[in-house]
Steps between C-alpha positions, in 0.01 A plus 500: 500500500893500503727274677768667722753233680275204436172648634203659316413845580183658353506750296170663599124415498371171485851369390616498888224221543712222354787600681342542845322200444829305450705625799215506758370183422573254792672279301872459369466540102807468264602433157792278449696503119597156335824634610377418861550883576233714683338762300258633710418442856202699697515684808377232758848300476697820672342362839511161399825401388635852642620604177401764282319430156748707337813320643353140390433629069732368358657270685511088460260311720737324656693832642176606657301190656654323758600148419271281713178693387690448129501114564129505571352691270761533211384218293176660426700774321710275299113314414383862403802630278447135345176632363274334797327689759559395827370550889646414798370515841736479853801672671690784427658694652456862597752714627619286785189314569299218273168622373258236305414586165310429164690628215418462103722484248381644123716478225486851249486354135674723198318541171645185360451321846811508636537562929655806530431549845273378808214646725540419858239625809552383852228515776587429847205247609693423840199565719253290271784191482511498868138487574422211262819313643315562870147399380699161311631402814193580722253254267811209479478546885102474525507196226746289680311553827220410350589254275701286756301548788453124665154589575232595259462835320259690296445817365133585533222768315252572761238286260732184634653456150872372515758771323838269609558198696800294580592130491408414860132578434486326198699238631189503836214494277647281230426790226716612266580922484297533159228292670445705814525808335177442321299425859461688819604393791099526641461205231783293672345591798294186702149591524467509851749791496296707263343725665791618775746510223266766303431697859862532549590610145217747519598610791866595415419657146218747658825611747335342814793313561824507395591147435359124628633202597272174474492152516342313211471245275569472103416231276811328329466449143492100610188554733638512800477737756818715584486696877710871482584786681394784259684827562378826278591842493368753228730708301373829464513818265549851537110543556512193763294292275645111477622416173641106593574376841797288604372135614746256703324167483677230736369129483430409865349178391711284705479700836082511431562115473616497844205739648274224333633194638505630786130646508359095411665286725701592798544146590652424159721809476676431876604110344566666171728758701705316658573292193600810252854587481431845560485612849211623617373755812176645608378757743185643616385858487717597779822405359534182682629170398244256415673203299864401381488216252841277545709638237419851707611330821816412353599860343378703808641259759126472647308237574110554443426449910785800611357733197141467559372850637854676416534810387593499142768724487677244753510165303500656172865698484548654210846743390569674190832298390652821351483747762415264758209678653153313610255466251134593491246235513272452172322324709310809697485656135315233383245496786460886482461516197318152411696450241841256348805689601825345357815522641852402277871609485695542780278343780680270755346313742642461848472139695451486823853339569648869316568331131396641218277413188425711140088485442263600273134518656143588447259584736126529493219591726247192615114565455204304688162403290381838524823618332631703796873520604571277788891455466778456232714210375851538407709252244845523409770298405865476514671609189845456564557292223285638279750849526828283474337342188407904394811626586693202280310567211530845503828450508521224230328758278784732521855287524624228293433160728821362396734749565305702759571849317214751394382414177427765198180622691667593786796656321256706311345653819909512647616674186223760509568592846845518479471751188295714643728497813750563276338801324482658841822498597651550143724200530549238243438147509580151304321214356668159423368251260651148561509202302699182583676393174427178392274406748272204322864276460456478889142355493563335139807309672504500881044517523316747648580403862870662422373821333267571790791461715700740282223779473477464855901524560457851268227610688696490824829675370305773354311557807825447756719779221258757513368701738222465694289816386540375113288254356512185330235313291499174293307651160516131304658151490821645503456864518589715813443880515695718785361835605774725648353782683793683511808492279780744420433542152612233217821484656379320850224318297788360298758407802175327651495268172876399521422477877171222439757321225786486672327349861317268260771354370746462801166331679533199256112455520460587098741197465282166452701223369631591158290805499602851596191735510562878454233777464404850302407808590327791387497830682295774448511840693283713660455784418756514195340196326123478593245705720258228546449133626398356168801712307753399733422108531501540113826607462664296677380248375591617138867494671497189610431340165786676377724344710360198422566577111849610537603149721343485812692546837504873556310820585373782272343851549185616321592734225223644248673355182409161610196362282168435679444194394874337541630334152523133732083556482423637154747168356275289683177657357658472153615114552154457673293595209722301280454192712120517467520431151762249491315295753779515782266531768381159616297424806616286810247302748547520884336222613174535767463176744200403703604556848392175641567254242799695338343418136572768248161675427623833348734670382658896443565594148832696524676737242828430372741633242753253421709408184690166572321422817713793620306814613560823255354719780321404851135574546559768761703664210293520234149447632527837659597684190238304293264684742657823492531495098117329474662236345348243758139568327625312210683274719234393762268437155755217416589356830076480557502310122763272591379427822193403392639286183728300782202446764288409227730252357558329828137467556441302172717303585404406786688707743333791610615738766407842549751768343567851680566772300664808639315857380674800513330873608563641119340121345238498734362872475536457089175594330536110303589271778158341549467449147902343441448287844164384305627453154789265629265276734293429161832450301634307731172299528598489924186482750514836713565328799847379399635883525584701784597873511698630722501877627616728719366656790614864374366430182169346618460858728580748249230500242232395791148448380650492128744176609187345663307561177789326311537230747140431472491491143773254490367247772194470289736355222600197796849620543589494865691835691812495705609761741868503445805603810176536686599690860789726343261774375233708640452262851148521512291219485139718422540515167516147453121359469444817290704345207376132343878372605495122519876439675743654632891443468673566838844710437818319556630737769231346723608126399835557519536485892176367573633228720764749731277829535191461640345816418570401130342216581175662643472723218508184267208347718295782522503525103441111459185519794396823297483383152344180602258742642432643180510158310819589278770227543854606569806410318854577668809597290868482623464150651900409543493229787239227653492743822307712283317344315380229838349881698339566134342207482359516888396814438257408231690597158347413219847450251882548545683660271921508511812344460458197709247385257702669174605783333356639187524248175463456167113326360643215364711439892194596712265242309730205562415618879076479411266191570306407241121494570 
């Protein structure tokens, strides 16, 4: 075989094999010198790169592939000519289109072992990428339905044994998921319900029917007896055999409640009726009003006497509040069907007098002794609070509640829109990271009442500078990030700055006495700097820190040459670990007061670094990097020690109070925590009880039944759990009697204007009522002024926690404040 202009040509026989082989293979085959210069190249890159094999010998890579496909894939070359073989799988590009490829990378070794060139074949796998992205997304899709579905869900074989279930069943029949996928759900069934459940099943394996629906009764893990509306539907193969069928398992146990009390004693039910807050209608057979309890007579604008024999459909009113269109009656569904029909969302009732009310309802059919229909009964209630209360903590869960703005959630889902937006139109858009300068002097010397006040005076001037399309969001104490969706490269981006400085400045409201607050900012680009959310909220916040580092008071642009972890950060790692061993860190005590009696029971262990009762660095500037570095692991073992040495030494002598201990998601998910937490009770010689740990919702949440395990583990030891900023996180109160929490710490956004805002202040009930519910106490933190802490107190708190009754002190301070036993 000879090689003519950098192809093989066979030279007869069996030698054209080798050739042919190479040049019809579907795949693009080189080999690449150390020199980085082609030196051969097969046929299949002609209509691929749409050049010819014989123009590319010879040539440098870099003169032949284009530079974005170079970026991608160029540092597996350098790995191979290192000696290294290397693969890469993604995006290239062919001709003037992107294919999706898996490339390898072989180095050729000399006699003495030396690269002297590399092997490289490409195979375009663009069809196979896309159907595994498609069949990704399709079972995400099916899991979250699934998985979050508020009703409960199993995955079925047709022998009844459970393949999947989600937390609302387990949650319904007080299982966990490993424990009901051992059973069937014939052996949860109640016995009476035996035999219909098999008939059914039967029925809709042998193809006689298609799917069932049937009331029925389980057994709860407890005893008790749990009512449901069972919904299954096989899934078949290509044969139509069933391999699993879909079950939708709601607990009617309530509703049946109703049916029952209302099957006994008539008499009983009419007094019980009218005293129930809900209200309350029945009809007979023929649609016609029957009874209105008095909480009815009030929300329909009917009195009992005028609705008696009424059609239905002419006291009951009901309007879709959306498109404003009448509403069906679940009423005549539940009669028809002798069933619980539900109805929720956008249901307004109509009064009599033309006013409207927001409802929820139920309705269910009435049966006599013999079990026949003979009417319906209808209760609902008026939830107009109840969405007010919805809408206001849905919107607490996305904006900052002292500023208003969207918080770092929302600006996440913002940012992501606007990119993609962006992308579309090929336009180019700006990020802003701001930081006040020298923002703790204004709560270190005027309090915290003034540097609310100031946040909110920024907040305002950002939002009355900027446009309304753009976007601002409070990201921390004193952090603001501004999302411009449209800017005229760095040039507008940087006119905007001066703009936001200048305004700020002739406003006077960064002036507070002998204090003149400025602010930096970081700007990153779109699409010069960063493609993606994550990239772009990262780089400019690398800018920002270098603005802080050269002096504050100014504006910088993103450029690649700035480090990734800014030198302001890595100096504080390096004094950091150098403080742990010279013993600079010391711990502060917040004291905890009973809320009635205003005695000092408790107490927060706090982290400080200070040399000369002066702070070296604040804790939210070098906790977070102690996190970030794993240095807290180390750090959290001491606090826990010296904790623990304190509490105990207060206790022998006579003054003990319980100590809480902050524990941080990397110190609480270490493999050794149990066993350092244990080792410094016993060193400490302090009872269990003394020590409290507080944690986070987030990082209660995240590890799931492994946190529980934990938390378990640890409450056998004696030591009490905390919730800590309870309300900020994932607003959802389920989750709560699933983990052994014994308090929970209300966040100090909700104190802070408990006694002005009264949906603050219902929120603050509701937890109070809830957790008292539960049996955990409740402990309040941010308590600044007697208003507060007088509502906390009628509301039931437990302990208050704040600056009325002290700020954070050294032991030997907070002891001269403890009674002696």
């Amino acid at each position: 075989m000879r090689q003519i202009d950098g192809e093989f040509v066979p030279s007869g026989g069996d030698a054209q094999w080798p050739a042919h082989v190479l040049n019809g293979a579907p795949a693009l085959v080189t080999y690449i010198d150390r020199d980085r210069r082609f030196r051969f190249a097969n046929a299949t890159h002609q209509p691929w790169l749409g050049i010819a094999p014989a123009q590319m010998v010879g040539q440098v890579v870099d003169d032949v592939i284009d530079a974005w496909s170079l970026g991608r894939a160029g540092t597996c070359l350098e790995q191979a000519l290192a000696g290294e073989p290397a693969v890469y799988e993604g995006e290239l590009f062919s001709g003037p289109a992107r294919s999706y490829v898996h490339g390898n990378f072989q180095p050729d070794f000399d006699e003495q072992g030396q690269v002297r060139g590399v092997f490289t074949v490409f195979i375009d796998i663009s069809a196979r990428h896309a159907l595994e992205t498609q069949l990704r997304e399709s079972e995400q899709r099916f899991y979250g339905a699934f998985q979050h579905a508020p009703i409960g869900m199993a995955l079925v074989t047709p022998d009844s044994h459970m393949l999947r279930v989600n937390d609302a069943l387990c949650q319904m029949l007080g299982y966990s998921e490993q424990e009901l996928l051992t059973k069937t759900l014939l052996e949860l069934t109640h016995s009476d319900d035996l035999v219909t459940s098999r008939e059914l099943s039967r029925s809709m394996v042998e193809g006689e029917r298609e799917s069932y629906q049937l009331e029925k009764r389980y057994v709860h893990r407890d005893g008790h007896t749990v009512h449901v509306m069972l919904s299954v539907s096989p899934v078949r193969n290509a044969a139509g055999q069933p391999y699993h069928a879909v079950a939708q398992i709601q607990d009617i146990s309530q509703r049946k409640a109703y049916e029952e009390a209302l099957f006994r004693e008539r008499e009983l039910a009419e007094v019980t009726l009218r005293s129930i807050g809900d209200a309350v209608i029945t009809t007979d057979l023929h649609d016609r009003v029957t009874s209105l309890n008095p909480i009815a007579e009030a929300m329909t604008g009917w009195t009992h006497a005028e609705a008696m024999g009424r059609p239905m459909s002419e006291v009951f009113r009901l309007i879709d509040s959306r498109t404003r269109e009448p509403m069906h009656n679940p009423l005549l569904d539940a009669i028809a069907r002798d069933t619980i029909v539900e109805l929720k969302g956008n249901a307004v009732l109509l009064h009599r007098n033309g006013f409207e009310t927001p409802i929820e309802d139920s309705a269910a059919s009435i049966h006599d002794h013999a079990g026949s229909v003979i009417g319906g009964v209808l209760v609902f209630h008026d939830v107009s609070e109840t969405r007010a209360l919805a809408l206001k903590m849905a919107h607490l869960a996305q904006h900052d509640t002292l500023t208003g703005l969207p918080n770092r959630s929302l600006l996440q889902s913002r940012l992501e829109q606007v990119l993609a937006a962006a992308n579309r139109r090929q336009d180019q858009i700006a990020l802003l990271h701001i930081d006040l300068d020298h923002f703790k002097q204004v709560n270190d010397t005027l309090g915290h009442e003034a540097g609310d006040g100031l946040l909110r005076a920024f907040a305002t001037h950002l939002r009355e500078v900027l446009r309304s399309e753009d976007t601002v969001s409070r990201v921390g104490v004193d952090e603001f990030v501004v999302l411009l969706s449209h800017v005229d490269g760095r040039a507008g981006a940087g006119q905007l700055c001066e703009k936001l400085m200048r305004l700020w400045q002739d406003s006077g409201a960064g002036r507070l006495g002998d204090l003149n607050i400025h602010f930096s900012v970081g700007i990153s680009i779109y699409p010069d700097d960063a493609r993606d959310a994550e990239s772009i909220l990262r780089n400019a916040d690398v800018a920002m820190y270098e603005v802080k580092m050269q002096g504050r008071n100014g504006y910088r642009f993103f450029t690649p040459s700035m480090s990734e972890r800014p030198a302001e950060r890595q100096r504080i790692e390096q004094d950091l670990r150098k403080a742990l061993v010279r013993g600079e860190l010391s711990l502060h005590y917040q004291p905890k007061v009973d809320a009635i009696s205003s005695v000092t029971v408790g107490a927060e262990a706090l982290l400080r670094w200070q040399v000369d009762g002066r702070d070296v660095y604040t804790p939210d500037e070098f906790i977070p990097i102690a996190e970030q570095t794993g240095l807290i692991v180390p750090i959290g073992e001491w606090v826990m020690r010296e904790a623990c040495r304190q509490a105990g030494e207060w206790h022998r002598a006579g003054r003990s109070i319980v100590v809480a201990v902050n524990v941080s998601a990397p110190q609480f998910q270490h493999e050794g925590f149990h066993g350092a937490l244990q080792a410094a009770l016993q060193e400490a010689r302090l009872p269990p009880s003394l020590i409290e740990l507080e944690l986070t919702e987030r990082m209660v949440m995240s590890a799931g039944d492994q946190s529980r395990a934990l938390m378990q583990r640890i409450k056998e030891l004696g030591v009490s759990l905390a919730l800590d900023d309870f309300g900020t996180g994932y607003c959802s109160l389920s989750y709560l009697k699933y983990f052994p929490i014994d308090a929970l710490k209300i966040d100090r956004t909700f104190v802070r204007d408990i006694a002005t805002d009264a949906d603050n202040a219902a929120i603050t009930d509701a937890i109070i009522a809830m957790a008292h519910g539960l049996e955990m106490s409740v402990v309040a933190e941010g308590v600044e002024t007697q208003a507060q802490a007088e509502h906390l107190r009628r509301a039931g708190c437990s302990m208050l926690q704040g600056f009325l009754f002290g700020t954070a002190l050294p032991a030997q301070e907070l002891e001269l404040r403890l009674a002696p036993a």
